[in-house]
Structure formats: C-alpha cells, structure tokens
N, C-alpha and C positions, 0 to 999 in steps of 0.2 A: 663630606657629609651631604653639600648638595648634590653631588652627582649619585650618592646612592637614594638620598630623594626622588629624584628625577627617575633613576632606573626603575623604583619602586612603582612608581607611578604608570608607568608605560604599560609596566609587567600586569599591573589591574586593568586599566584600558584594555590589555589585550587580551587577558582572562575573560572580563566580563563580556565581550565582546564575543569572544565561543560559547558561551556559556548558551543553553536551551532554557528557552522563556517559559516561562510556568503552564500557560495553556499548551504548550506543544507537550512538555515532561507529563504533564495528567492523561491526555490523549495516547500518549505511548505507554504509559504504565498500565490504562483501560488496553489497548491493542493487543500488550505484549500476553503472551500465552496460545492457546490452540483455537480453531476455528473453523467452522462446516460452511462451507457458501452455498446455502440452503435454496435460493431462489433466484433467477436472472429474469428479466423484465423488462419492457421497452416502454417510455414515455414518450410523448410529443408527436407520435405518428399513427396510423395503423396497419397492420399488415404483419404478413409471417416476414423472419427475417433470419437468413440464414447470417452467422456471424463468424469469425476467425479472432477469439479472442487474446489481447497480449501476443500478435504472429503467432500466437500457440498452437491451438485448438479451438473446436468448433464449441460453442455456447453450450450444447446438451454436454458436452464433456466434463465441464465445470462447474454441474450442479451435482452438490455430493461431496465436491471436493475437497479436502484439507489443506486446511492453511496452518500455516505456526508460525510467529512474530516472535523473536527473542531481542526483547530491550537492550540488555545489556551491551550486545555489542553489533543491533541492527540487520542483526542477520535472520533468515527466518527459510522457509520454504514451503511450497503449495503440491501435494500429490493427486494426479489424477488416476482415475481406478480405471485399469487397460479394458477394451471391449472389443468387437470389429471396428468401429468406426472411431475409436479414440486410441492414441498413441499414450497406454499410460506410462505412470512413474512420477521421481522426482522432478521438482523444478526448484533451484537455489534461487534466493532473492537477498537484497542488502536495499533495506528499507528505511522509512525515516519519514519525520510530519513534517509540514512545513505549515505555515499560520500565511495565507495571504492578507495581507493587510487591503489589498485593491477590493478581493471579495465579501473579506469579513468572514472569512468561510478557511478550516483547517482542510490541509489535503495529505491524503496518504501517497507517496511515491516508492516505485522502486525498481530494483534494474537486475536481469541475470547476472548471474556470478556461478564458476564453479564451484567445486569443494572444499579448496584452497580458497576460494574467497576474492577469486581474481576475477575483472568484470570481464562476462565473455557478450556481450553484449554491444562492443563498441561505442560505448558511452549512450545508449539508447535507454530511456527508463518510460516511466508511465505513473500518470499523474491521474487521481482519483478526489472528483471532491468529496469529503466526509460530510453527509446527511445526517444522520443518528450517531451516536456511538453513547452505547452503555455499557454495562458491564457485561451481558447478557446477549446484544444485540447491535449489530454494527451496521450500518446502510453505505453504499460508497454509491457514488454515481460519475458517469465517463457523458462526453456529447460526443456524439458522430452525426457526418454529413451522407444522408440516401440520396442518391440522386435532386442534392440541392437544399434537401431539406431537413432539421435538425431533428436527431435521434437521441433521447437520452437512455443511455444503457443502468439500471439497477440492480444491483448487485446487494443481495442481501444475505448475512453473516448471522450466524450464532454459538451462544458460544461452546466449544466442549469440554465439558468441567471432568472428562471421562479421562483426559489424558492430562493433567494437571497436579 
C-alpha cells in the first residue's frame, strides 16, 4: 500500500511537471490556426536594411506570407509566394510558447522539420519575443546586431479567418 502511495505520487510530480502552464496553453490556443505576416519593420536604428530572414530568405519575401500554427500537435508551416528574387514554397515548422520568467515576456519558438516531422534543422530553432497577441493580430519581435548596434526586427501578423 505504501509503495503504491509513493508510486502514485511520483507519477503526479511527474505529470504536473509536463504539463503546459495556463498563460503558455491560452497563447497557443490564440496562435493556433492560419496567418498573413502582413508587415516587417525595423526599430532601434535607421537606415535601409537588407535582411536574410530565418537563413531563409530575403525580408520582402515574407511579407505576404502564410503561416499555420496547428496546436494540437505543434506542428505548423509558413509559405512563401515564388517571384525572381524569392525562392518560394513550403517551409515545415514544430513550434511551441515558452513563458520567460527572466523577461516576463512569452516567446514564440520554432525549428525546421520535414514532412515526417523529423528535425532537418540540426537542432537550430528561433526564438521570437511575443509583443501583442490577439485573436486578430499577433506582433513577434527578434534583436539583431548591425555593425555593433542593436536592430529590433518586427514582424507583424493577422489573422486569416479565410482558411479556418
């Protein structure tokens, strides 16, 4: 009896302990579904600024672009629309919030994956802090160093209630 006490116990320890905290689950449940990244933006500096977003592609390539977030099982993908200058198509992702406690600020992350779901990526992901998030409108913002000095990249989302 006491040892299935004790096993009982561990087994909640260790449940609770996976389990996704209520601000991350609200934040994903707002994320999950489809998405335009309507506007990309530079704060903190001035000047034109040619970019290479995600090792992906070039900044203008990713406005326009389709995102999908699927909760349930973390998985999602972002499409860019082909042109001269942009390589389009799909891109897989396996995404997920995390709550910085240091910040006080949730952050969207996430990492290539094939279509199997395997990470092609080499354990590389990217880390977004979330600004706004509604139901309507998402803001994510990244910092990069220009030659010394801090760039904040904004990235802004809306939502598409077209494919839903």
């Amino acid at each position: 009896m006491k040892r299935n006490c004790l096993s009982l116990i561990a087994l909640l320890v260790i449940l609770s302990s996976c389990s996704i905290k209520k601000p991350v689950r609200q934040d994903r449940a707002i994320i999950n579904g489809s998405w335009i990244l309507s506007n990309i933006s530079y704060e903190n500096n001035t000047g034109n600024f040619k970019s290479v977003l995600f090792n992906d592609a070039q900044a203008e390539c990713f406005e326009g672009s389709e995102w999908f977030f699927r909760n349930n099982n973390s998985t999602g993908q972002y499409t860019i629309t082909s042109s001269d200058s942009c390589n389009g198509g799909d891109r897989f992702i396996r995404w997920s919030v995390i709550n910085n406690s240091e910040s006080y600020t949730s952050q969207l992350q996430f990492k290539f994956i094939d279509e199997k779901f395997k990470d092609i990526s080499g354990k590389v992901g990217y880390r977004l802090n979330i600004a706004t998030l509604l139901n309507d409108k998402m803001i994510l913002k990244s910092n990069a160093s220009v030659d010394g000095n801090l760039v904040t990249l904004v990235y802004e989302f809306t939502k598409n209630n077209n494919n839903e």
